[in-house]
ROZA-698062 format. One line per 2 residues: for each residue x, y, z of C-alpha. Coordinates in steps of 0.05 Angstrom, whole numbers, plus 5000, padded with zeros to 4 digits. Each point is the difference from the previous one (the first is absolute). Layout:
// ROZA-698062
X Y Z ~ ...
END
This chain:
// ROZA-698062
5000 5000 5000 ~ 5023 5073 4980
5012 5044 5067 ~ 5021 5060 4973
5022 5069 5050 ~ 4947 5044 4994
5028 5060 4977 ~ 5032 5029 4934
5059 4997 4984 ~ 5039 5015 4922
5052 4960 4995 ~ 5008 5034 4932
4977 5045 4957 ~ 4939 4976 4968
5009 4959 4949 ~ 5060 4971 5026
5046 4962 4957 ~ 4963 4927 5009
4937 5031 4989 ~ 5032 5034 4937
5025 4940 4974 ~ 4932 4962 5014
4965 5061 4950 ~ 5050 4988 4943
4980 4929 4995 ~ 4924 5023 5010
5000 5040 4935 ~ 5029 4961 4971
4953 4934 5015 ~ 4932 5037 5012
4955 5050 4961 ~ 5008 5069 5013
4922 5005 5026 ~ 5034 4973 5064
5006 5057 5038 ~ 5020 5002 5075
4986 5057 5046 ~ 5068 4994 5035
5067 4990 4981 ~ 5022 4931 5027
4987 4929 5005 ~ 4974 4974 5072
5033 4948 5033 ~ 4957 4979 5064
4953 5041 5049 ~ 4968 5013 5066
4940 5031 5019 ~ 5014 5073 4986
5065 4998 4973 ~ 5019 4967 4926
5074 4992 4993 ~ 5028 5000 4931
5065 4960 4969 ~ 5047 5041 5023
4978 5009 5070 ~ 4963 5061 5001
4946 4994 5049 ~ 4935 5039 4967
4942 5024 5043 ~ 4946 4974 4956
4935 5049 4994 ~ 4975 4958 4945
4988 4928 5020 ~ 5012 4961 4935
4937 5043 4975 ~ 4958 4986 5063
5021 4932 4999 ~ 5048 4984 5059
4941 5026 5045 ~ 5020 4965 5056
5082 5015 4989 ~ 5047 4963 4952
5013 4925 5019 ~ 4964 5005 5062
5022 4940 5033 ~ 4922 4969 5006
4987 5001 4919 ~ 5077 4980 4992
4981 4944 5051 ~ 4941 4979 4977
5030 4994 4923 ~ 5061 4952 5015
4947 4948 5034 ~ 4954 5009 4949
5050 4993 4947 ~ 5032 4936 5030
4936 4966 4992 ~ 4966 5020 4937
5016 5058 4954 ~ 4943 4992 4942
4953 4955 4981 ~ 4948 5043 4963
4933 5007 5050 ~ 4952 4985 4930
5043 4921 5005 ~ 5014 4988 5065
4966 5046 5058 ~ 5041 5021 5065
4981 5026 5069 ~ 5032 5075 4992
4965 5026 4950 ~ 4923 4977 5044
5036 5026 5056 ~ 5021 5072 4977
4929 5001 4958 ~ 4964 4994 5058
5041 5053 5038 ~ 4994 5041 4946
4916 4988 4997 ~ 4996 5020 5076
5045 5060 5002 ~ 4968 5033 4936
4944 5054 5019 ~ 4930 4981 5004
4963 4943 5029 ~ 4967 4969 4941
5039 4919 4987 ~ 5070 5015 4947
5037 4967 4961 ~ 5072 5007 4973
5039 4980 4935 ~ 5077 5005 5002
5042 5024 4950 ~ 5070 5032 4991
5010 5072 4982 ~ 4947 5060 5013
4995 5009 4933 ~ 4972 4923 4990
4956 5017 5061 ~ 4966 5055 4964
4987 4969 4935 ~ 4973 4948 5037
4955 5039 5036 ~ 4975 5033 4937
4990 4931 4982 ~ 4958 4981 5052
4957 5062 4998 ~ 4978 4995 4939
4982 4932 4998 ~ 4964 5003 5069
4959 5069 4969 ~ 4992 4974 4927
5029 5075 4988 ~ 5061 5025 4960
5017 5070 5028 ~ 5047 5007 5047
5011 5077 5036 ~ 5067 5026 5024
5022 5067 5025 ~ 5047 5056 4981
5077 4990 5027 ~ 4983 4923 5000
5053 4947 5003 ~ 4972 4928 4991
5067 4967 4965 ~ 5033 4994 4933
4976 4944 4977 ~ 4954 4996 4930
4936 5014 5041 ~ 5023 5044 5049
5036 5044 4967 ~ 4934 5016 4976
4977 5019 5070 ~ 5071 5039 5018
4998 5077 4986 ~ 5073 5013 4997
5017 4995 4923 ~ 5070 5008 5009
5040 4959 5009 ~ 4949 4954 5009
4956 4997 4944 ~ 5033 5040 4944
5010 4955 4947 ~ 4971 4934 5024
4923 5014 4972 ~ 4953 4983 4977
4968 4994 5073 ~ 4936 4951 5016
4938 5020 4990 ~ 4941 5020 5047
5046 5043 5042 ~ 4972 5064 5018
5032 5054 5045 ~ 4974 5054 5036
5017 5059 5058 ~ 5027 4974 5070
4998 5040 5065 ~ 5069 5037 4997
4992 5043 5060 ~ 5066 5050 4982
4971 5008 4936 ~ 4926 4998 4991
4988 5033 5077 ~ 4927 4957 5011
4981 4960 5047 ~ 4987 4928 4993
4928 4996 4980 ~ 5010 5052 4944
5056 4963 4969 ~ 4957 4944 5001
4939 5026 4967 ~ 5049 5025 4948
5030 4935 4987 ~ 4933 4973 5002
4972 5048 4949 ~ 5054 4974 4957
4982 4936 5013 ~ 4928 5006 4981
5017 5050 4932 ~ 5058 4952 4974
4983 4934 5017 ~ 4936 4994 5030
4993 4960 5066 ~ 4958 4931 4970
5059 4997 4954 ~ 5056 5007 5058
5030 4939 5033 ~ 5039 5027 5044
5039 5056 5029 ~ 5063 4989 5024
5045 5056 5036 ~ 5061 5008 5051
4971 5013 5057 ~ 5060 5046 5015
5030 5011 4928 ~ 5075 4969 4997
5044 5020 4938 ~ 4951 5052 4978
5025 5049 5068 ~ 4980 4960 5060
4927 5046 4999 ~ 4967 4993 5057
4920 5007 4979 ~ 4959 5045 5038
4947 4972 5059 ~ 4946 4974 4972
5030 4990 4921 ~ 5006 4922 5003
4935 4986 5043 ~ 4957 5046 4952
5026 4960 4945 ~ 4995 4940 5032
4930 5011 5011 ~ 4983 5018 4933
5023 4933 4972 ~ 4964 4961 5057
4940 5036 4973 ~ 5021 4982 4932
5019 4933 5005 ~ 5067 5015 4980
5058 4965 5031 ~ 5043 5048 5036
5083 4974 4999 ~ 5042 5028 5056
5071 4996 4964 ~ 5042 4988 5065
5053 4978 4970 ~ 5054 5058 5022
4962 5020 5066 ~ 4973 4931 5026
5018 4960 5047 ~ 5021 5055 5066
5038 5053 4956 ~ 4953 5052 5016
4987 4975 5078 ~ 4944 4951 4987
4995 4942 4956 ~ 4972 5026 4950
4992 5082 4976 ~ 4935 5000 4991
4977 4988 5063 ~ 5025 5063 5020
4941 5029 4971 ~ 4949 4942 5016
4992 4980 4934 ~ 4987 4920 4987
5013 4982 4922 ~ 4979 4941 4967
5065 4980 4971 ~ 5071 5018 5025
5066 4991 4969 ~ 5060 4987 5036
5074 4990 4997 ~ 5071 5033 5015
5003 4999 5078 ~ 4957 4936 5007
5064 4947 4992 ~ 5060 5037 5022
5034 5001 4932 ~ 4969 4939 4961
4961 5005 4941 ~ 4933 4997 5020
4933 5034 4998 ~ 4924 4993 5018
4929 5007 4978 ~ 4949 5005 5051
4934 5004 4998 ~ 4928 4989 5010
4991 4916 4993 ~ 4945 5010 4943
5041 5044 4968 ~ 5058 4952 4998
4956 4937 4984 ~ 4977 5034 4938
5059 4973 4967 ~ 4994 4935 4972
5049 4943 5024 ~ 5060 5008 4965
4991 5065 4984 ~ 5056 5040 5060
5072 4975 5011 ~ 5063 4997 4969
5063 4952 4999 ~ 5030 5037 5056
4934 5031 5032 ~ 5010 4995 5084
5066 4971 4995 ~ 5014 4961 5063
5068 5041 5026 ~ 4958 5061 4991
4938 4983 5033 ~ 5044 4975 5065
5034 5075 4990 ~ 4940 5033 5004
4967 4955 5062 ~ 5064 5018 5033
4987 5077 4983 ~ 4934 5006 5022
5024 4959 5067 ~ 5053 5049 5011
4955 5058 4992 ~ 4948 4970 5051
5042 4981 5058 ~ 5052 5066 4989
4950 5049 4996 ~ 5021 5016 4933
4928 5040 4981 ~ 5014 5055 5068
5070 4999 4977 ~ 4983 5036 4923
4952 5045 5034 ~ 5050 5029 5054
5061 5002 4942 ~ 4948 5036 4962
4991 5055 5045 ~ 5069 5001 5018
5012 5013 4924 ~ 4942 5044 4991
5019 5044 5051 ~ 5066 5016 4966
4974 5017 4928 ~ 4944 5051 5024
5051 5030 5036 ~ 5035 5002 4934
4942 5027 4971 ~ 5001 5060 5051
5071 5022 4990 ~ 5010 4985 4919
4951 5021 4950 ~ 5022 4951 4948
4965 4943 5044 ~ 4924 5018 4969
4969 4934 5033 ~ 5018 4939 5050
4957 4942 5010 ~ 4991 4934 5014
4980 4948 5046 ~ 5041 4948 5049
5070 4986 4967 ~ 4978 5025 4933
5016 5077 5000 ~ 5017 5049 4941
5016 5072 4988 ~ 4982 5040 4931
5044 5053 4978 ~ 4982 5054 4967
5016 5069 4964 ~ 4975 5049 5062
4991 5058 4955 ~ 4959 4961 4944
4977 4936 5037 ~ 5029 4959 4945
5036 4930 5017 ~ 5062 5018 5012
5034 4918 4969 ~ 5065 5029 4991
5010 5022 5064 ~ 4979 4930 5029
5048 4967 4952 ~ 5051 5042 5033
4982 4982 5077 ~ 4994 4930 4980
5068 4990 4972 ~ 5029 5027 5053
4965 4957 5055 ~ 5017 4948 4958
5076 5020 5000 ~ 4999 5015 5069
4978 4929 5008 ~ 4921 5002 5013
4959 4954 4955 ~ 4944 5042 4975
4955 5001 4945 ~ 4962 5050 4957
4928 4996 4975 ~ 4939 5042 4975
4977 5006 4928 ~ 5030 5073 4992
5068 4970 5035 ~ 5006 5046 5063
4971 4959 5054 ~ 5060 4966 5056
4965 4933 5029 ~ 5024 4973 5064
4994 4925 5011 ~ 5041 4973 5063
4991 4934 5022 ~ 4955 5002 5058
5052 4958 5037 ~ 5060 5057 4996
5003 5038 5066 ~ 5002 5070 5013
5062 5022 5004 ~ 5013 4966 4926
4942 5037 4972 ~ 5010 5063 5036
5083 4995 4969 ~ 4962 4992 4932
4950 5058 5008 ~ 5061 5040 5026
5039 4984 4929 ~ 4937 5009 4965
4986 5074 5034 ~ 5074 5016 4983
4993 4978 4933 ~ 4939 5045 4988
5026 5055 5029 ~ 5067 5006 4959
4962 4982 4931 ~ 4953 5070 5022
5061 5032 5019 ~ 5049 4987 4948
4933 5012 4945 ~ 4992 5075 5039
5069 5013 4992 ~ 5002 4985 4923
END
């Protein structure tokens, strides 16, 4: 097991020579569409801190992409891996059935909101969890049209691309997209100033004029938007809409797939605004690192399909499923739900401060260990991307692991692992602050 100090340390600058060596031979072997945030090659981690090939110790803010939830090679997943690997490593669950994947379907049936009896299918990427819940939507309604949102991020695969808003880099190029796929306004607070119900009755509106609700299958939204700026919808925005497709007989699709599964302090986002969907999508943080995802849902919903008709070679592979038992263990007994909230407001606490003192921080939000700041032009209001390209290279230099995000580029998300502990993430919000301040410094003084 990886026990790693936790603190930062650069060994070198960053990339350091094993890391550069490691890029050569990665142009030279991969497509140039493989991109990488940061300028090295890891080597092992630890909860908070990922430590790179040539021993620079990283604070990481990013999680793998909101994967490594409950820390890097947390001993319990890395555990519960090597047993399950000694005894069986694949055997495909449509040939030969195993206990895991009953076991973590069933825990994933009780912990999803709502009392009516669920059912969950397996499979091994978000993406494949969304096209399958598109799937099963449409053949449980009988209806085609599926709704998404504004600043929407639902994969890059052929379907979902279709349901992503971002066209570059993720959809320039690649079309042309699915059909049925119909977009309309979100609840951008920043932006559009109204309150939840508003938005809704103007996505709803669109809704009714574009598509027409006995045509719509389903709607299917972030309940906290990821890539597209980490947009935090008004009160009252999701359970408006939600009951507008409950009157409808639309299925409504909680894509939880980047805040599920205690990132934002409970298990799932969209219980922070009471709001029980019908389906709900989820993958990243639920096995530690392993490829695997989830749909829940409403049993009649899922029994719609036909046997035969869900699954996949690799669909609930048996190493992942015992990673993800052992995840949502760890987050029981450890308290790992309290633990987001209170690194939340620890983090929260710091950016509106931020906000107070530099007028290039336009917004901060977020929820439990999902947090972001938007920068912006304070004498136009315009996103300000260049100057977050600036603060995020040099975190990243400085050793921070942080990423980007938003669909006009200026929005700095924070993802920690819920397991780091404060004085790691108050170092990192210390480099980040520094960071931030320079960049506005050295941009006054140009």
């Amino acid at each position: 097991m990886s026990t790693i100090p936790q603190d930062n340390h650069l060994a070198t600058a960053l990339p350091g020579p094993r890391a550069q060596a490691l890029e050569a031979r990665a142009a030279a072997a991969l497509p140039r569409a493989m991109t990488a945030a940061m300028a090295t090659f890891a080597e092992r981690t630890d909860r908070g801190i990922l430590e790179d090939v040539d021993g620079n110790r990283l604070i990481d803010f990013g999680s793998g992409i909101a994967v490594t939830t409950v820390g890097g090679a947390a001993p319990q997943v890395a555990a519960a891996v090597c047993e399950q690997v000694g005894r069986l490593t694949h055997t495909s669950f449509a040939i030969t059935r195993y206990a895991g994947y009953v076991e973590l379907a069933e825990r994933l049936n009780a912990l999803a909101p709502g009392d009516a009896p669920k059912k969950t299918a397996l499979f091994n990427s978000g993406a494949e969890a969304v096209e399958n819940a598109v799937k099963i939507a449409r053949r449980a309604s009988g209806r085609q049209a599926i709704v998404c949102f504004d600043h929407a991020f639902h994969g890059r695969t052929a379907l979902t691309m279709g349901l992503t808003a971002k066209a570059v880099p993720y959809k320039d190029g690649f079309g042309p997209f699915a059909p049925e796929l119909y977009r309309v306004p979100t609840s951008y607070p920043f932006l559009d100033g109204l309150d939840g119900p508003a938005a809704a009755s103007r996505a709803i509106a669109a809704i009714e004029s574009q598509v027409g609700a006995s045509r719509t299958a389903a709607v299917i939204i972030e309940p906290i938007q990821g890539e597209g700026g980490f947009i935090v919808p008004a009160p009252g925005f999701l359970a408006t809409l939600q009951r507008w497709c409950a009157d409808n007989d639309v299925i409504f699709i909680a894509d939880e797939i980047q805040t599920g599964i205690a990132r934002t302090g409970a298990w799932f986002a969209c219980e922070h605004e009471g709001v029980v969907p019908d389906m709900v999508t989820t993958a990243k943080g639920l096995a530690g690192g392993m490829p695997l995802s989830a749909v829940t849902a409403r049993a009649e919903i899922m029994d719609s399909v036909p046997p035969g008709g869900l699954g996949g070679t690799y669909c609930g592979n048996p190493v992942a499923c015992a990673a993800a038992l052992a995840v949502l263990d760890m987050i029981e007994s450890q308290g790992l739900l309290a633990r987001a909230r209170d690194l939340g407001e620890r983090g929260m606490e710091r950016l509106r401060g931020w906000q107070e003192t530099m007028a290039q921080v336009g917004d901060v939000r977020g929820r439990g260990a999902m947090m972001a700041l938007e920068l912006t032009d304070p004498r136009t209001g315009a996103p300000d991307a260049a100057l977050t390209g600036q603060v995020a290279q040099r975190a990243r230099a400085a050793g921070l692991i942080l990423l980007t995000c938003g669909t006009r580029g200026n929005v700095i998300r924070l993802l920690p692992p819920v397991t780091m502990d404060d004085s790691l993430f108050d170092r990192g919000m210390d480099i980040l602050a520094d960071c931030l301040e320079s960049a506005i410094q050295d941009r006054a003084e140009a």
